[in-house]
C-alpha positions in Angstrom: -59.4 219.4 147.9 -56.3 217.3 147.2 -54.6 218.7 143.7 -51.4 216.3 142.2 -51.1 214.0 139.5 -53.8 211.3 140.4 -56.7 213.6 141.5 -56.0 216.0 137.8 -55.5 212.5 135.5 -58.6 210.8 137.1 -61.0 214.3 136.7 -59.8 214.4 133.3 -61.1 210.9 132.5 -64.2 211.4 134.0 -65.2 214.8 132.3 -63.6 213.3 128.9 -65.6 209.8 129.5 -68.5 211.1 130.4 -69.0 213.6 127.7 -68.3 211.0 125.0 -70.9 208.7 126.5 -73.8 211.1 126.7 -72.7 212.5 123.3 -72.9 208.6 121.9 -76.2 207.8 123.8 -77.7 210.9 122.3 -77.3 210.2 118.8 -79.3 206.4 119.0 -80.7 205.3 122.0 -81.3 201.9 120.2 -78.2 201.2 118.1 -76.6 198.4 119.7 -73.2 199.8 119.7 -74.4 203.2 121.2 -75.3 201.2 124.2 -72.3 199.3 124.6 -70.5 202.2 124.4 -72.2 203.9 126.5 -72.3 201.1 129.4 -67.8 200.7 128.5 -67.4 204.2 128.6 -70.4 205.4 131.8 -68.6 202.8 134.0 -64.9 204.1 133.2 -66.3 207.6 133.9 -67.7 206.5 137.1 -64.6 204.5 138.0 -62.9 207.7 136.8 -64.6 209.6 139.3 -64.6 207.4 142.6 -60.7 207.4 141.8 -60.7 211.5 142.4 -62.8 211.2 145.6 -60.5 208.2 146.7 -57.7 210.3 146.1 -59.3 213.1 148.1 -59.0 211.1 151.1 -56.3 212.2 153.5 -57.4 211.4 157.5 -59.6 208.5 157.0 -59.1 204.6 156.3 -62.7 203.5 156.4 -63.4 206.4 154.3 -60.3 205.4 151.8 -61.7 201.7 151.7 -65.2 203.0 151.0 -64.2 204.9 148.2 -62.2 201.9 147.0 -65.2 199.5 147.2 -67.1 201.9 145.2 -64.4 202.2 142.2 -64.1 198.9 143.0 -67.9 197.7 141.6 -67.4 199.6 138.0 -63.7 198.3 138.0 -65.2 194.6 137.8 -68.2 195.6 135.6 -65.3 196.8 132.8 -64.0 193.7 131.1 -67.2 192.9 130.1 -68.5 195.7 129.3 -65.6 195.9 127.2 -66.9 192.8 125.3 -70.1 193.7 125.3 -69.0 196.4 123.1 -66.7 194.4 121.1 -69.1 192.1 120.2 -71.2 195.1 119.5 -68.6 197.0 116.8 -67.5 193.1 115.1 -71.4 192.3 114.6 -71.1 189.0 116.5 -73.8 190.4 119.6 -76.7 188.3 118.3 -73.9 185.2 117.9 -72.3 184.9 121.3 -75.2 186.8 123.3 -75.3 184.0 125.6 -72.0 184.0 126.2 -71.7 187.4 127.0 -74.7 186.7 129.8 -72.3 184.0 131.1 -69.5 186.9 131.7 -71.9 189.3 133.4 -73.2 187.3 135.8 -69.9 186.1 136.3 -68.1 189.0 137.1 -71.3 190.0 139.0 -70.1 187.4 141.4 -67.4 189.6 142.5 -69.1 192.3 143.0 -70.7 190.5 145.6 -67.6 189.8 147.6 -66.3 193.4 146.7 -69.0 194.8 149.9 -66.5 192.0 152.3 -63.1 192.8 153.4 -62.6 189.2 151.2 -61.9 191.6 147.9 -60.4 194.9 149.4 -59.0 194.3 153.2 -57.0 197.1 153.9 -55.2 200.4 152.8 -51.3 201.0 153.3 -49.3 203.9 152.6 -47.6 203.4 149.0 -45.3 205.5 148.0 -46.6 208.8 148.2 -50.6 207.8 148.5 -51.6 207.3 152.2 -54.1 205.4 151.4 -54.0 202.4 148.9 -55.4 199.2 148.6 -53.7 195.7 149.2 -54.6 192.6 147.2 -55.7 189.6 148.1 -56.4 186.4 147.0 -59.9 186.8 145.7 -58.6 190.5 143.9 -55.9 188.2 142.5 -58.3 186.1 141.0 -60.3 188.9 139.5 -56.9 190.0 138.1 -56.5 187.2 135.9 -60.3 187.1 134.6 -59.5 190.6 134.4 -56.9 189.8 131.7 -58.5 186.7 129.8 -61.5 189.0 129.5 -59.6 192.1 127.8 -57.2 189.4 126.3 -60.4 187.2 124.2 -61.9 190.8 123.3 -59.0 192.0 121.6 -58.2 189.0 119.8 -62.3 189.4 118.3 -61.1 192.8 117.2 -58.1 191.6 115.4 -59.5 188.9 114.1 -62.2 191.0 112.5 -59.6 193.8 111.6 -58.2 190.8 109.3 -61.3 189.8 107.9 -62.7 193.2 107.2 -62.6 196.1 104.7 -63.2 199.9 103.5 -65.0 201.8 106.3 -65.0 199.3 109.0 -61.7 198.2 108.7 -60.5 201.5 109.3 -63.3 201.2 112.1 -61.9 198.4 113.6 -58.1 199.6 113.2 -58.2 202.9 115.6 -61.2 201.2 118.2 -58.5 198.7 118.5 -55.4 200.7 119.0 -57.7 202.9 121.3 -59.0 199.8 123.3 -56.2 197.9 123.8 -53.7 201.0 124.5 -55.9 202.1 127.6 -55.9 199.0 129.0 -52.3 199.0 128.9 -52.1 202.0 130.4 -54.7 201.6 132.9 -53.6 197.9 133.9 -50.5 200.1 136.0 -53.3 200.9 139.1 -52.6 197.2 139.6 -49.1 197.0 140.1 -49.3 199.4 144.0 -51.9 196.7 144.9 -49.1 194.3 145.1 -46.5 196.6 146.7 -44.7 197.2 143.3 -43.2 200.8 144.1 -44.4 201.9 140.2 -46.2 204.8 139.4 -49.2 204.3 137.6 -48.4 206.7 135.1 -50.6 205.0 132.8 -53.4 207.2 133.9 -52.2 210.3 132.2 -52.4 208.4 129.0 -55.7 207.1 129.0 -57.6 210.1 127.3 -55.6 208.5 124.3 -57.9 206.1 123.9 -61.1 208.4 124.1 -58.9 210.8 121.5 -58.6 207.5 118.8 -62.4 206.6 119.8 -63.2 210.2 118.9 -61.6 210.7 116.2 -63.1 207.7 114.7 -66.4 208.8 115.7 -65.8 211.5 113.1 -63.9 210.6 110.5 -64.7 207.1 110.2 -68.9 207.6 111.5 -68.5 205.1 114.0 -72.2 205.4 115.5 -72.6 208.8 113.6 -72.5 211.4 115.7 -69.9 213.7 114.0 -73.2 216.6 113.0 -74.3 216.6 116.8 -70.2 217.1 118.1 -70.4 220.0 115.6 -73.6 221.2 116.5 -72.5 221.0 120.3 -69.2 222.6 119.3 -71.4 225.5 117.6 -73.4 226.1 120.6 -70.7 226.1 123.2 -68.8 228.6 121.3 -72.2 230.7 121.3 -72.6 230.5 124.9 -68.5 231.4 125.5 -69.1 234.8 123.1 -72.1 235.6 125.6 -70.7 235.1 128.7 -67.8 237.5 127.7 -70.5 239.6 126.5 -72.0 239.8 129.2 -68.8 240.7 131.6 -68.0 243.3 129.0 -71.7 244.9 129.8 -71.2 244.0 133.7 -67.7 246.0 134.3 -69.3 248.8 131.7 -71.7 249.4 133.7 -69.8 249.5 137.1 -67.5 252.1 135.7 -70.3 254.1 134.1 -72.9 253.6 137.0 -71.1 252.5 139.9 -73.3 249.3 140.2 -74.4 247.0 137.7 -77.8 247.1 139.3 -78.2 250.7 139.3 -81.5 252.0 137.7 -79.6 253.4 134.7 -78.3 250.4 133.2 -82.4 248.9 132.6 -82.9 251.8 130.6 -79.5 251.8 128.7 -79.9 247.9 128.3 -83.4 248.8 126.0 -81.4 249.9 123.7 -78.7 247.5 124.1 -80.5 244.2 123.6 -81.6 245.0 119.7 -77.6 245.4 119.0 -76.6 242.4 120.7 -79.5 240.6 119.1 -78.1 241.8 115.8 -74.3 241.2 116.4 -75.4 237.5 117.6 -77.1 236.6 114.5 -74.6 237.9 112.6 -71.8 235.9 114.6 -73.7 233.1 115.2 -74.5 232.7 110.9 -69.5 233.4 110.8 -69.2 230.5 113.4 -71.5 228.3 111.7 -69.3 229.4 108.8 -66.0 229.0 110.5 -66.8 225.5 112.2 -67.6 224.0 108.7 -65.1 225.2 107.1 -62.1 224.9 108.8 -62.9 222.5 111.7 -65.7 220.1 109.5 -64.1 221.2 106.4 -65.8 218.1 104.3 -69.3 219.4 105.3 -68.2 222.7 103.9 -67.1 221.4 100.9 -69.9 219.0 100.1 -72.2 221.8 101.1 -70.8 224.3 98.5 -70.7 221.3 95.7 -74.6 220.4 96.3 -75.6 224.5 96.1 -73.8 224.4 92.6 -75.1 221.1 91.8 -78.8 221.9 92.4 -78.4 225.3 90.8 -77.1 223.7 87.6 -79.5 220.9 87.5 -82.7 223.0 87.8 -81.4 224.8 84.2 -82.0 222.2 82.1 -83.7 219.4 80.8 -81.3 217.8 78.8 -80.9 213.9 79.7 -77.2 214.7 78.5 -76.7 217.8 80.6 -78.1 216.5 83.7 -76.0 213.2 83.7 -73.0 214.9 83.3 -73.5 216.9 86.2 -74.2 214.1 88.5 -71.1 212.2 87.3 -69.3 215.7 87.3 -70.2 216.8 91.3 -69.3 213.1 92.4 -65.5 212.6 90.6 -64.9 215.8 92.1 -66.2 215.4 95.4 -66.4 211.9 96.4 -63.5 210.7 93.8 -64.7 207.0 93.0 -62.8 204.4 90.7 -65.6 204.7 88.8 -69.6 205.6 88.6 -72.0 205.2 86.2 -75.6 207.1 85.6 -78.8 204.0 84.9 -81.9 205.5 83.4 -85.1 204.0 82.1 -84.4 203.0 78.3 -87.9 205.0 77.3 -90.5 207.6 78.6 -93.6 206.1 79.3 -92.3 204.7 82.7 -94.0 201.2 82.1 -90.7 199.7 80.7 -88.5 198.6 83.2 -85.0 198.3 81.0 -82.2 200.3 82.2 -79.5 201.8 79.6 -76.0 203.4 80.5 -76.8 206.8 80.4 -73.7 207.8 81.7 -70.5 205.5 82.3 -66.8 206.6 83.9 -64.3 204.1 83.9 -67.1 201.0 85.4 -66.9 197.9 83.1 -69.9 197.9 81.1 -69.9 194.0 81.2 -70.4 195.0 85.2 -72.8 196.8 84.8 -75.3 194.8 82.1 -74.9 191.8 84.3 -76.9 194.0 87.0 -80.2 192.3 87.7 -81.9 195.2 88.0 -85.5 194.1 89.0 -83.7 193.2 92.4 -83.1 197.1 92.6 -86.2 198.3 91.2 -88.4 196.2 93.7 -86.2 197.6 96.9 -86.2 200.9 95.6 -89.7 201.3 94.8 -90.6 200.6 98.5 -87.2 202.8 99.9 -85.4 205.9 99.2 -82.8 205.0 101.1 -78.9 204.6 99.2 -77.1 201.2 99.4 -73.9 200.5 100.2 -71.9 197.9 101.0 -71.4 199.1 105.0 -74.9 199.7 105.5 -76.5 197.0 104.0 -74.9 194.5 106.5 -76.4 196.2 109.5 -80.2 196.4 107.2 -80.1 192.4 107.0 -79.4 192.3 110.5 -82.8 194.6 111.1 -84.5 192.6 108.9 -83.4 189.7 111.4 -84.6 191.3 114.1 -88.0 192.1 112.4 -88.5 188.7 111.2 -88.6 190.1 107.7 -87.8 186.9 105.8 -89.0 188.5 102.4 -87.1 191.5 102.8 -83.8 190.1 104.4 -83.7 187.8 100.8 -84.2 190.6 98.8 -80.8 192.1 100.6 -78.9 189.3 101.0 -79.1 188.9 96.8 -78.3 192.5 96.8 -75.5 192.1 98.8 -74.4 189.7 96.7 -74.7 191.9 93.3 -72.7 194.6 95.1 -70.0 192.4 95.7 -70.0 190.0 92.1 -70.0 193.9 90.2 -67.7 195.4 91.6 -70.5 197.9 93.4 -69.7 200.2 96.4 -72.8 202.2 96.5 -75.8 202.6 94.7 -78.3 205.5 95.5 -82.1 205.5 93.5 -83.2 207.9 90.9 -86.9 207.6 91.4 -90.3 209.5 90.0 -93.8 210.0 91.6 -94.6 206.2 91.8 -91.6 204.6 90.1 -88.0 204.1 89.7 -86.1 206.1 86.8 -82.9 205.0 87.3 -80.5 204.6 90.2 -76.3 206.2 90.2 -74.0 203.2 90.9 -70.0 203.9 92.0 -67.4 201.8 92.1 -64.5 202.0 95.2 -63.0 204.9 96.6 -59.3 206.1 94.6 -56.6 205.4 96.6 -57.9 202.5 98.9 -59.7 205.1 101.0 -62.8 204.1 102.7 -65.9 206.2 102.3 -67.2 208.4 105.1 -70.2 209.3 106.5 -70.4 212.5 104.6 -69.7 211.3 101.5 -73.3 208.8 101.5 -75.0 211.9 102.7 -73.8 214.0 99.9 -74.8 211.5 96.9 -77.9 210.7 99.0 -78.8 214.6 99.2 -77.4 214.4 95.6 -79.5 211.6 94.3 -82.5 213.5 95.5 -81.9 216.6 93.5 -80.8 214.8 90.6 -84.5 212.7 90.4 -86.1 216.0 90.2 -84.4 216.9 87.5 -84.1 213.6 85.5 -88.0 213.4 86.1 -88.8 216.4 84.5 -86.5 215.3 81.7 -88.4 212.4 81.3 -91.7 214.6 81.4 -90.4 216.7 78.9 -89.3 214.7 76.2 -92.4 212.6 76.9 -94.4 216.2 76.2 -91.8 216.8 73.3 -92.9 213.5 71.6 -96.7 213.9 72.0 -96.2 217.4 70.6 -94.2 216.1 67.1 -97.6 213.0 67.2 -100.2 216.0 67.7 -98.3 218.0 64.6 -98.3 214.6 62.5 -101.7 214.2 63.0 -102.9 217.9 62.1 -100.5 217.7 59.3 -101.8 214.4 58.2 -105.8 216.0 58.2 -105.2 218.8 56.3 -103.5 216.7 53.1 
């Protein structure tokens, strides 16, 4: 096997490509993104890989050209897979579908001349690879679709960059410095094609881009998949503590025994097995621990704020108590402008006014011009929290689903978010009914909310309807009690 710069840089983009498609896939096999991604990234891994066994090549030109041809089929398919998935991330797929049909079957074309010598002819020695290939006149074509193609997709990701805000801006921002960065770096293969005596050094800098889409998978849940890389993170550290485990045990046993098969070593690993057993629970329970907390360290932090949260809002049964909670845990977690607690103005459940029960820096003019029977009817059906990201993408199933009824119901949602200033808005609801719902304004700072901060207010909400319904019960029970003492009192004048 060949070893130097081209065959290490390619490897490295097919393991790091390929692990960030099948971790992407995994998380939704439907999502529409997930799919682009995964065809974008699949087809660079694949291109990553036909590179190595190119480069591999050392006494063969037919061989060389095969292995060219091959890289050569997922080189073409990349541009628009690339706006497949732009279209995908700006929410425009449904929009210019057909048009991205018309690129497909376009490129498709030149896959079908890339089996002739009319796309790849030969290979020539190039500065110190034996075997590269030479353009010609159809390549040179595919060259310059090459470009519009990447050229059109990153304008749609500007352009939507400009238009957009909070979470998908952010989104948008490092997808697109990701995207167009390794196409800048890749686009050097091209220049030995023409005899241009250039390295392509761009190679070595391509893992960039899967380091920006990463790291927006994470921070910024692009396609949500940040709890699987830390459950896969947890489990791989698991199986590296066993497999030094189990070397320890193996060269043990050879200087005990002589032989790590001897008939000795069954017997001694009877007693061994409970101990391990014991020492991996306890390990695996500190590297759960350890990943949250310092690697994940939101999760860890959230975590530790709903324990304290629940424990405090199963004491008590104050309406007073319990609100101040809730509005406590989220100003210190989640750090809003603003958020404000909406319960039912009475008891009885039939009435479906809402009061401030609970208000931190929200105008109240905001809030009273809430229509809240729009909320109450989308609530009563769904547990599910609102906000202003995710609501978008539940219009667009209700599209899909031909859910005229529903999709109005959103779309006037939608538009109460936006005329009250509302980021998210997360239901308080009973048995068969809706209490009340928690409502925050923006993130402080211009920060955009993460994935882990609408799992924490939904895991939140959840507790806090338990409580606020027992409230509800109690003073309910409370006020029947002081009508049952009136009426005995009453009797016995």
């Amino acid at each position: 096997m060949v070893i130097n710069f081209y065959t290490i840089t390619s490897f490295i983009n097919f393991l790091t490509s390929a692990v960030l498609a099948v971790l992407v896939i995994l998380k939704n096999r439907k999502g529409q993104k997930n799919i682009a991604f995964f065809i974008f990234t699949g087809l660079i891994s694949l291109w990553s890989l036909s590179y190595f066994f190119w480069q591999n090549v050392t006494d063969s030109p037919d061989q060389a050209i095969f292995w060219c041809r091959t890289l050569g089929i997922f080189l073409i398919l990349i541009p628009p897979a690339y706006l497949h998935f732009t279209l995908a991330i700006t929410e425009t797929f449904e929009e210019k579908k057909n048009l991205l049909i018309i690129v497909y079957l376009f490129f498709y074309l030149f896959i079908l001349t890339d089996v002739t010598p009319v796309f790849i002819n030969k290979v020539e020695p190039i500065m110190n690879v034996k075997y590269w290939p030479i353009a010609t006149p159809v390549f040179s074509v595919y060259v310059i679709c090459f470009m519009i193609c990447i050229l059109y997709s990153s304008y749609l990701l500007i352009k939507k960059y400009k238009t957009s805000t909070g979470l998908i801006k952010m989104q948008i921002k490092y997808v697109s410095i990701g995207m167009i960065g390794a196409f800048i770096f890749g686009s050097t293969n091209f220049l030995p094609w023409y005899k241009i005596p250039i390295y392509p050094i761009g190679n070595a800098l391509v893992p960039i881009y899967f380091a920006f889409i990463a790291y927006t998978i994470t921070v910024y849940k692009l396609m949500n998949v940040k709890i699987l890389i830390r459950n896969l993170l947890f489990y791989f550290l698991v199986a590296i503590f066993m497999y030094i485990i189990f070397y320890i045990v193996a060269i043990t046993y050879k200087i005990i025994f002589g032989d790590v098969f001897a008939p000795g070593t069954y017997f001694l690993g009877l007693f061994l097995a409970p101990i391990f057993a014991i020492i991996l629970y306890t390990s695996s329970n500190f590297l759960s621990t350890f990943i949250n907390k310092y690697i994940f360290n939101s999760i860890y932090t959230y975590q530790q704020a709903i324990k304290k949260a629940s424990y405090r809002l199963s004491h008590y049964t104050s309406i007073s108590e319990i609100t101040n909670i809730i509005s406590d845990t989220i100003k210190e977690t989640l750090q809003p402008e603003g958020v404000a607690i909406l319960l039912l103005d009475n008891t009885d459940f039939k009435n479906t006014d809402f009061k401030i029960a609970k208000n931190y820096n929200l105008d109240p003019s905001d809030i009273y011009s809430i229509d809240f029977k729009l909320f109450s009817e989308y609530f009563n059906n769904k547990q599910k929290i609102l906000t202003r990201e995710n609501i978008e993408q539940l219009i667009q199933d209700s599209i899909n689903q031909q859910s005229i009824q529903e999709k109005e119901l959103l779309c006037k949602i939608e538009n109460q978010l936006h005329q009250n200033n509302i980021y998210a808005c997360a239901p308080l609801k009973g048995i068969s009914n809706l209490l009340g719902m928690i409502i925050m304004s923006k993130k402080q700072y211009e920060s955009p909310y993460l994935q882990e901060d609408f799992e924490l207010l939904e895991t939140l909400s959840q507790y806090a309807q338990i409580a606020t319904e027992n409230a509800f019960l109690y003073k309910k029970i409370e006020k029947e009690n002081l009508y049952l003492e009136e009426a005995i009192r009453s009797k016995q004048i």
